[in-house]
N, C-alpha and C positions, 0 to 999 in steps of 0.2 A: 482477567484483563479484557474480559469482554470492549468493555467502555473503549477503549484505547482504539480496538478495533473498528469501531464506528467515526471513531475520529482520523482514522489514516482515510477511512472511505471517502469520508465527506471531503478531504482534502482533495481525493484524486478530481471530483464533478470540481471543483473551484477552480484547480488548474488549468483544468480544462477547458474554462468558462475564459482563464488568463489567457492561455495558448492560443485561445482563438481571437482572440481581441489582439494582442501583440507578438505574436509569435506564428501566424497563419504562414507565412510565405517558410519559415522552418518546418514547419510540417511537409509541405510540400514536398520543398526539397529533399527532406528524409524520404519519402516516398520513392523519389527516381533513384536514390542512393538505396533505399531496401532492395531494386530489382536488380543493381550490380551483387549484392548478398546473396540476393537467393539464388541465381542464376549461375554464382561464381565457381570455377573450377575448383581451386582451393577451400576445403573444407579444412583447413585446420583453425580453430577461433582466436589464435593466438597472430595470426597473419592479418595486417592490414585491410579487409575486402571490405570493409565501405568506411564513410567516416562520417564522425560520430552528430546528431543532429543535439538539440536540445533535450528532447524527449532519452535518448539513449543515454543521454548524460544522467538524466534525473534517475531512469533505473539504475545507472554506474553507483550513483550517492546511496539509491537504496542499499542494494544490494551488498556492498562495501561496508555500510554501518551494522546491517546485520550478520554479514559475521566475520565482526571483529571481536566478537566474543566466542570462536572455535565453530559456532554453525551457525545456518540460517534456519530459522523456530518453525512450527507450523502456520504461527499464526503470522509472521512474517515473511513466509512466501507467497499468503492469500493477500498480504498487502500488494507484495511485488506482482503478483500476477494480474491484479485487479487493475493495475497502474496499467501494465500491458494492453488491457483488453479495452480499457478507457482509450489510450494513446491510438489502435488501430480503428476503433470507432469514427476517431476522427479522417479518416484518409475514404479515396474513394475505392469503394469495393472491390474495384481491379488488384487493386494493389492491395489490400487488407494481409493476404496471405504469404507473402513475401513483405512487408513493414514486421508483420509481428517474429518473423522468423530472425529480421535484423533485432530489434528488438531484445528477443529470447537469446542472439549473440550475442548481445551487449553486457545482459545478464551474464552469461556463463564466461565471457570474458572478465567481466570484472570479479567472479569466483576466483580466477587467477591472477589477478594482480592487483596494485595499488596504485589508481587509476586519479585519485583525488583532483589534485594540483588538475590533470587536464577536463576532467568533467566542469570541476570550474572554471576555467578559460570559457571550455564554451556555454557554457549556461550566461556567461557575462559577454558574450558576442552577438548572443540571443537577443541583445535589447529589452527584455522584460523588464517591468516596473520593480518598482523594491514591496508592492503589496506579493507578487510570485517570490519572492527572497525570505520576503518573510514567510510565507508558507509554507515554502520547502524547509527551514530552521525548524519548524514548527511538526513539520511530517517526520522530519527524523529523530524527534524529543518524543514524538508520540513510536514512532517505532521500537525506539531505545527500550521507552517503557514495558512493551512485552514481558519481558526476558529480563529485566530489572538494568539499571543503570549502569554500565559496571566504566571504569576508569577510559577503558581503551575508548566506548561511544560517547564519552562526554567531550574526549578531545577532538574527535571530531567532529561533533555539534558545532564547538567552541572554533576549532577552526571553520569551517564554512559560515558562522555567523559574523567573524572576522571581516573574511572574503566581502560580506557581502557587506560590511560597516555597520553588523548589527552588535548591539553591545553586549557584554557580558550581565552587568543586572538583568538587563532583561532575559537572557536565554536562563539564568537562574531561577528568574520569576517564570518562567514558562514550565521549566522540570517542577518546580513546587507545586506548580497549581495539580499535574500531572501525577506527580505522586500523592498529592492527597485527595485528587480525584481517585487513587485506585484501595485508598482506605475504605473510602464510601462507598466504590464498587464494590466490593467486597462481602462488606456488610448487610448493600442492597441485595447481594447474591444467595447471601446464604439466608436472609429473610424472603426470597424466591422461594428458595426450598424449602423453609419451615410450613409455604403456602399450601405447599402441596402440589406444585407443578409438575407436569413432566413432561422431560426436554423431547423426548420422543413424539410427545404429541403436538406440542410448537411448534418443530419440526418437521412434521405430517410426516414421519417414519417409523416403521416397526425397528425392533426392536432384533429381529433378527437380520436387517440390511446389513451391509456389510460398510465399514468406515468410510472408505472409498464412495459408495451413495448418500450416505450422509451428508460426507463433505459437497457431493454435488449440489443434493438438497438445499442444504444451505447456502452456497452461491445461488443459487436461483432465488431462492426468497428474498436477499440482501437487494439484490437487483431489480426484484416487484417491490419493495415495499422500502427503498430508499428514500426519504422525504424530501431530496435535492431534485430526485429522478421526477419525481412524483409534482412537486409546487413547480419544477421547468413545463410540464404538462397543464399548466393549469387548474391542477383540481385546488377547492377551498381548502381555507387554512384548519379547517376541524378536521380533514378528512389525514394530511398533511403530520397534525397533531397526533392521530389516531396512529399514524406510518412511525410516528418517534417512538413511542410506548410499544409497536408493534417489533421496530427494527431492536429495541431492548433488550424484550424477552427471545427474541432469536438470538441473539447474541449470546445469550447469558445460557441458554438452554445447549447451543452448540459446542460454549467454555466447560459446559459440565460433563458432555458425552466424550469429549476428546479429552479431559483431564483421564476419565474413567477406563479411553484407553490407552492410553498411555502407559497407566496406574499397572492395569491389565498386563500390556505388554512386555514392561520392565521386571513384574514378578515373575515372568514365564520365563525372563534371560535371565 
């Protein structure tokens, strides 16, 4: 599910690109609401202590879609997290470290409840266009896809694309494209391997790191060598090019280390 992965990313720099365009003065705002969060007496996340901006909402929907199939995957907490680390980017540095802590509430509150019905109010209070609508339909068909479709995330696709007046053909035609892109991933993956690659050296990791560095590795690289990150900077479209083919084989090399431990850890239990 490499692929899948690349497409939750690309989503997060587009939103971003939205939020900032029509939704700037909500960023804001969340800002002076993270510093009641982090400051606040009450630690419990189940207590009211800030309220909830746009950005908290979108984690609400992530985090909600992923696991309403009993957990949240590995590969869709790098989505959630990566949504985070985008979201706090945007604020000013004062407040970065108390945004991301509301944030990271957001997230582990909606671990605990079924938050839907109000994420959407405010995502629609937000004023954003229906191209952010469609995105977000679009992020959580590609999130779904991880961890395979299963009954519970399609009713919530279906519902938020409702919400937002988008139709049901079209959210159908979005999962098909979706699932038959991960036939072809697939195929492209294991003809990777027949290449004779290896993911450890993609990578740039031995073989004796430990999971935990890996998975750093890998955030680090996704972040150099992003083509969104990369063409906002200006470089040429060959180099841009070279970052799509690049951001690929990282993916596809990281899907293979983590299948493996996985594989690993579940025959030891």
């Amino acid at each position: 599910m490499a692929r899948f992965l690349v497409f939750c990313i690309v989503f997060i720099v587009f939103l971003v690109f939205k939020l900032i365009a029509k939704g700037a003065s909500v960023v804001k705002e969340a800002g002076s609401q993270a510093y009641r969060a982090a400051y606040a007496e009450e630690d419990d996340i189940g207590a009211d202590v800030f309220e909830y901006g746009a950005a908290h909402a979108i984690i609400g929907l992530l985090t909600t879609t992923a696991k309403s199939d009993g957990r949240v995957s590995e590969a869709e907490a790098i989505v959630i997290q990566s949504t985070i680390d985008q979201f706090v980017d945007m604020v000013d540095p004062a407040l970065q470290s108390a945004y991301r802590r509301s944030l990271i509430l957001a997230h582990r509150k909606a671990l605990k409840e079924n938050g839907i019905g109000r994420y959407l109010r405010i995502i629609e209070d937000a004023d954003l266009d229906r191209g952010v609508y469609v995105t977000i339909v679009r992020q959580l068909i590609g999130l779904s896809a991880m961890d395979g479709f299963t009954t519970e995330k399609r009713n919530i696709i279906y519902r938020v694309a409702l919400r937002f007046m988008i139709s049901r053909a079209d959210v159908d035609a979005w999962i098909a494209s979706v699932e038959n892109g991960a036939q072809n991933e697939e195929a492209e993956r294991q003809e990777t391997m027949a290449n004779g690659m290896d993911p450890y050296e993609v990578l740039e990791v031995s073989r004796e790191d430990s999971f935990e560095a890996i998975k750093r590795k890998y955030r680090e690289l996704v972040r150099k060598f992003h083509p969104d990150t990369l063409a906002a900077k200006g470089l040429d479209e060959a180099f841009v090019e070279f970052a799509k083919r690049k951001m690929q084989q990282i993916n596809e090399a990281y899907e293979i280390i983590r299948r493996q431990y996985e594989s690993t850890h579940a025959a030891a239990a």
